[in-house]
C-alpha positions as CSV (number, residue, x, y, z in Angstrom):
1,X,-86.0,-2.6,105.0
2,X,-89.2,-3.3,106.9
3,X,-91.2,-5.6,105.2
4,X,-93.7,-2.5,104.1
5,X,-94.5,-1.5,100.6
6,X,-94.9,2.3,99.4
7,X,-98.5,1.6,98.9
8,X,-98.7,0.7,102.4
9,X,-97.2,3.1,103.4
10,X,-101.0,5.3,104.0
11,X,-102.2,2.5,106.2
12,X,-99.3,2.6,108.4
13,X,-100.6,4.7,111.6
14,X,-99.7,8.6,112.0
15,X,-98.6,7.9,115.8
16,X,-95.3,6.3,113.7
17,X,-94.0,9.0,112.0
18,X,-90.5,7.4,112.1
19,X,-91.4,4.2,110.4
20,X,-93.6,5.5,108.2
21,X,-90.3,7.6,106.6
22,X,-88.0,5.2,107.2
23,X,-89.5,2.9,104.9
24,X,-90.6,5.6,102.6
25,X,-86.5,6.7,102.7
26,X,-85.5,3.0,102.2
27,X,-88.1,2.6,99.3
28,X,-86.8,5.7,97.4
29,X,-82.8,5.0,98.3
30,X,-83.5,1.5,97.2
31,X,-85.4,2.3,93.8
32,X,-83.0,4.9,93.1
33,X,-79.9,2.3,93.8
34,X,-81.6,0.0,91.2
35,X,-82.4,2.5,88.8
36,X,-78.6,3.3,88.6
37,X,-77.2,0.1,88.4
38,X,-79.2,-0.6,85.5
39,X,-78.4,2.4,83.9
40,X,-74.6,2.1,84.3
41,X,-74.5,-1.7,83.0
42,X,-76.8,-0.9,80.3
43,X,-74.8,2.3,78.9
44,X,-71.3,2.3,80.9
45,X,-69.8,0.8,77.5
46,X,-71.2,3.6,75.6
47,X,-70.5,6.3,78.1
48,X,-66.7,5.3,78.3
49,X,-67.4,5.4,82.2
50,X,-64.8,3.2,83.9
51,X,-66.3,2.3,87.5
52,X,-63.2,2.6,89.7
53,X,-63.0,1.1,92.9
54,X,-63.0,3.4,96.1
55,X,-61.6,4.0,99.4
56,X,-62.8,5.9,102.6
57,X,-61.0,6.9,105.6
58,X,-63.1,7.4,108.8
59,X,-61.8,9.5,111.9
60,X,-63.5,7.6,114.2
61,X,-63.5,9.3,117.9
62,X,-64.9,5.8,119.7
63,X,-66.3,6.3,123.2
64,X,-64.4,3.0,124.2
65,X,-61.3,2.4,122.1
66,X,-60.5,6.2,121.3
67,X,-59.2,8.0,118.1
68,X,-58.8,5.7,115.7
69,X,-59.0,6.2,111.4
70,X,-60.3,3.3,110.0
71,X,-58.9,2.3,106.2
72,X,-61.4,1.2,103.5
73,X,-60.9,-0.1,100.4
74,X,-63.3,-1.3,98.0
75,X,-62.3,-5.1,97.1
76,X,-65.1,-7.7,95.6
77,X,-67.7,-5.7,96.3
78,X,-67.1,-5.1,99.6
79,X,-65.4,-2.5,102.2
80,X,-61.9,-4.0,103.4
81,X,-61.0,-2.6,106.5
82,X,-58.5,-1.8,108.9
83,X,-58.2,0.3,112.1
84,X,-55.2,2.5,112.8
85,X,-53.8,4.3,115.7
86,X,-52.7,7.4,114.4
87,X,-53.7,9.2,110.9
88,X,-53.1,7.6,107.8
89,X,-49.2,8.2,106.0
90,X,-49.3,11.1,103.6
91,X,-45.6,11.3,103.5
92,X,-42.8,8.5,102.3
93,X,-40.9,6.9,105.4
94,X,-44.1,7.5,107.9
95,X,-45.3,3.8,108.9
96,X,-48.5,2.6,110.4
97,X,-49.7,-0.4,112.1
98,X,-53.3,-1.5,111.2
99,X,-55.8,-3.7,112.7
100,X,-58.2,-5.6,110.3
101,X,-61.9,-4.9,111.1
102,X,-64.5,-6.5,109.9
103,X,-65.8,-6.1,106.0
104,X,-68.3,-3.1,105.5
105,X,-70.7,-2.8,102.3
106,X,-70.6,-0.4,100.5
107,X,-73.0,2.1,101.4
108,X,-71.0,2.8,104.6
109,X,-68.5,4.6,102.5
110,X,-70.6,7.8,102.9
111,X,-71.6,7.2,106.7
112,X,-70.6,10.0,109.3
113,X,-72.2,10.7,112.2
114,X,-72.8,8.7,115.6
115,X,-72.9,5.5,116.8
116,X,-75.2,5.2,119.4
117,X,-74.3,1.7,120.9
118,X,-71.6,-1.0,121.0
119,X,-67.7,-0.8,121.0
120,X,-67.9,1.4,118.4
121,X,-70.6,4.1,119.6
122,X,-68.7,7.2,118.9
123,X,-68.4,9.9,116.5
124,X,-67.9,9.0,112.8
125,X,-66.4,12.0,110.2
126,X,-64.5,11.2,106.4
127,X,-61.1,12.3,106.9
128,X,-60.3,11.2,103.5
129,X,-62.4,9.7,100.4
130,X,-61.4,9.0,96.7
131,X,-60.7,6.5,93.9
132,X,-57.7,4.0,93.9
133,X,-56.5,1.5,91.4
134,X,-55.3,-2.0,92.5
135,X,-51.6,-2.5,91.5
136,X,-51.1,-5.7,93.3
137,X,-53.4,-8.0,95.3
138,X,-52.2,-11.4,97.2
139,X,-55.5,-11.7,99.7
140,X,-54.3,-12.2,103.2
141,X,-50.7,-11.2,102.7
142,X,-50.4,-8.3,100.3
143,X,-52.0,-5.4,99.0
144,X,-50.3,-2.4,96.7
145,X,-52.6,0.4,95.4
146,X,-52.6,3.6,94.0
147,X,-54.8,6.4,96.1
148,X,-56.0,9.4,94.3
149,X,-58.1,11.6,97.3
150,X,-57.4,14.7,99.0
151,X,-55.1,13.8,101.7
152,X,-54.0,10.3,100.5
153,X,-52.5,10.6,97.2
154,X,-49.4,7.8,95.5
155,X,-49.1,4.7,96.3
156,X,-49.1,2.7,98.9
157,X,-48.5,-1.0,100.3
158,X,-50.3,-2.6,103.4
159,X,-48.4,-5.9,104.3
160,X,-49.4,-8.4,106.7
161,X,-46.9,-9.2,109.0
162,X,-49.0,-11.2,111.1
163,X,-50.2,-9.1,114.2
164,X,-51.2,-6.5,111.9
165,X,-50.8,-5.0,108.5
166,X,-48.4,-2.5,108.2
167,X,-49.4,0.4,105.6
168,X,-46.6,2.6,103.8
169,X,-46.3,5.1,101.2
170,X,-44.0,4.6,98.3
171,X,-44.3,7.2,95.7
């Protein structure tokens, strides 16, 4: 966020339109951010509201490197990630080769749209979202969940087999 407070936000010139509502966007987002956090550690024992962890896929049409769906999963607190080549298995006996990508927080979960600049620049859309519970974690060699979305439902198990993580469906 730029280093401008709401109540600044009047003395900020009119020829900056776009920075006086980006930091009036940022303010709100990041008030109402806090505002739930509090409200869900304060009353999430009372509300019986178990906080599960999520995952996103992205179709990512990239300018440079092409279709690609990128795998998220949330994992302390961040966005694990992985790129694959081809859409994600929805059946048992499909197999899929993933790159690892670089951790994303949390907010990108909801991103879609374009990327302007960079290896990346390219169109962003959710091809899948939903909740998953970790089964099995071994950071760096194993991972088994269970997906509960729209298109990626079961469970599944990314292994890494050392170029790459290979990501299967078992039930």
């Amino acid at each position: 966020m730029v280093g401008i407070s709401i109540l600044d936000l009047e003395s900020v010139s009119s020829a900056t339109p776009w920075l006086q509502n980006n930091c009036y966007q940022n303010a709100i987002w990041g008030f109402q951010d806090i505002l739930l956090t509090a409200f869900l550690n304060r009353f999430s024992d009372h509300l019986n509201v178990a906080m599960s962890p999520i995952f996103v896929v992205h179709e990512h049409h990239a300018r440079r490197a092409g279709l690609h769906y990128d795998l998220r999963l949330e994992i302390d607190g961040v966005l694990k990630s992985w790129a694959f080549r081809k859409e994600l298995p929805t059946k048992r006996g499909v197999r899929r080769l993933g790159i690892p990508q670089p951790d994303h927080g949390l907010w990108y979960a909801d991103f879609e749209g374009e990327i302007e600049e960079g290896y990346g620049a390219g169109l962003v859309k959710i091809w899948d979202r939903g909740e998953f519970k970790l089964v099995e974690y071994e950071e760096g060699k194993k991972i088994v969940f269970e997906a509960i979305g729209s298109k990626l439902r079961g469970r599944y198990v990314l292994i890494n087999i050392g170029k790459g993580w290979l990501l299967f469906k078992t039930s």
